[in-house]
N, C-alpha and C positions, 0 to 999 in steps of 0.2 A: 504494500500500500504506500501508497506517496501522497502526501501532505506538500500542498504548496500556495501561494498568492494566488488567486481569484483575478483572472486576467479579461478586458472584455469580450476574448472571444469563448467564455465558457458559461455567460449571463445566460443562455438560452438551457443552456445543463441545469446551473443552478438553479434556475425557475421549477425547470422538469422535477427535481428532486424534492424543491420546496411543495410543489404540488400532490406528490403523491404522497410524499409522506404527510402531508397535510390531511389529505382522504383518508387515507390508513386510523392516523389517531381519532380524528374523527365520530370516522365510522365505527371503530371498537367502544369511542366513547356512546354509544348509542345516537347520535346526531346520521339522519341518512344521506347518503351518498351524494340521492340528486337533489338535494337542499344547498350541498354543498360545492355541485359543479356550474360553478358561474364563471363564462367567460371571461366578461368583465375584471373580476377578479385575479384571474389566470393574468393577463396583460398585467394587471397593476404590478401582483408579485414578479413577472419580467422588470416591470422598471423601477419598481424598488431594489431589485438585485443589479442592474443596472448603473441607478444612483448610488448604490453602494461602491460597487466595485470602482466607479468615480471618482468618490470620495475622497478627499486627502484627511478628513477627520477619521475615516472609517480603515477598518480591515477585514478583507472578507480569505477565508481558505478554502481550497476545493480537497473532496478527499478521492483520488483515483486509483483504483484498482481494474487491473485489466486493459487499458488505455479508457474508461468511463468514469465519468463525475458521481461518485457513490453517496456524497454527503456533503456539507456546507455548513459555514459557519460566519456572521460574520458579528462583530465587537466594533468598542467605540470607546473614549471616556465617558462618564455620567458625573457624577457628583466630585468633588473636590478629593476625594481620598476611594476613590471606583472609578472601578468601567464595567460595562453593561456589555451583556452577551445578548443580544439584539436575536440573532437567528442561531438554531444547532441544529440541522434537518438529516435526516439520512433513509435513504432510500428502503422501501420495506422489506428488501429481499436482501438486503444488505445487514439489516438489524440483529444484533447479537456478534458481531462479529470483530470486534472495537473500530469499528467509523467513530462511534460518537465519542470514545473513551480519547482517539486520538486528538479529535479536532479537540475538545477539551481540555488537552495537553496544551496545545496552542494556546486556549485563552490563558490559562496558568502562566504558560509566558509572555503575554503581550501585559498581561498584571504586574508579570515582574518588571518586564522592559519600561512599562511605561509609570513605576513606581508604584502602584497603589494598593492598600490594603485589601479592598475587596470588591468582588464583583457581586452585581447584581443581575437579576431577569425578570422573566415573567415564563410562568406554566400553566397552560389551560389543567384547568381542575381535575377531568375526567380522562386526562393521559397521564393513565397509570405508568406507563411503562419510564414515561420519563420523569415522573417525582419517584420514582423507585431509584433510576439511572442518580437523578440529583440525589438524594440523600444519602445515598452511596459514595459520592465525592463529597460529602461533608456539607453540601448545601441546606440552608432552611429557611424556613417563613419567615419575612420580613411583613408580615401580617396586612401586606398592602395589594389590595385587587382592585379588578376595572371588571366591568362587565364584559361576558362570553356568550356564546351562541347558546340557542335552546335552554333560556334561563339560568345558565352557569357562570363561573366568572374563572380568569386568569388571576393565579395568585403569583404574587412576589417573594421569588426566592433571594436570601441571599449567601455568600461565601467569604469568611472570612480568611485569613491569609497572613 
């Protein structure tokens, strides 16, 4: 597996991967499928990943195995002593196999590199699979939510360091 910068000719990978594993949690969260396949949306996450990979504030990494974009991740600073883990996606047939464990290596160094004690996120409520992943890296409730799809909300993780 190779770990590397998010370059713009791989915006259209990393969309792909933001989207299905998008569906995947989802849809195990009990939220359906076609609730959740909106064009409109697809294009945004294109150019959010886009603007990202743009970005001189931001850092986005791609995780490939195989010559394909398996997972993504992209970070930023947030508050005076953090930085925010923005997106950690990886693709569903890829899950279990350390994509996510790598790319989150990365953030642990971009913490270091960029001085600060700890990072922050957000995790929809009902993807077990990744507040399982996070508090397994030592992540936790920062007791701060926004509202989520199908009456749920995105809770705030965070990591100290």
């Amino acid at each position: 597996m190779l770990i590397r910068e998010s370059t713009p000719a791989d915006v259209d990978h990393l969309a792909d991967v933001h989207t299905r594993a998008r569906a995947s949690y989802y849809q195990a969260g009990g939220v359906l499928a076609d609730s959740m396949a909106d064009p409109i949306g697809t294009q945004q996450r294109r150019d959010g990943w886009q603007h990202a990979v743009g970005s001189p504030g931001l850092t986005v990494y791609c995780a490939i195995v195989a010559g394909r974009v398996v997972g993504a991740a992209a970070m930023g600073l947030d508050a005076a002593n953090s930085a925010r883990l923005f997106q950690l996606h990886v693709e569903p047939e890829s899950c279990g196999r350390g994509v996510g464990t790598r790319l989150h290596e990365m953030f642990l160094s971009y913490l270091r590199q960029t001085a600060r004690t700890a990072g922050v996120l957000e995790v929809w409520q009902r993807h077990t699979r990744a507040l399982a992943f996070y508090a397994r890296l030592g992540w936790t409730s920062e007791g701060a939510h926004r509202p989520g799809p199908d009456n749920t909300t995105y809770l705030g993780l965070r990591l100290a360091i």
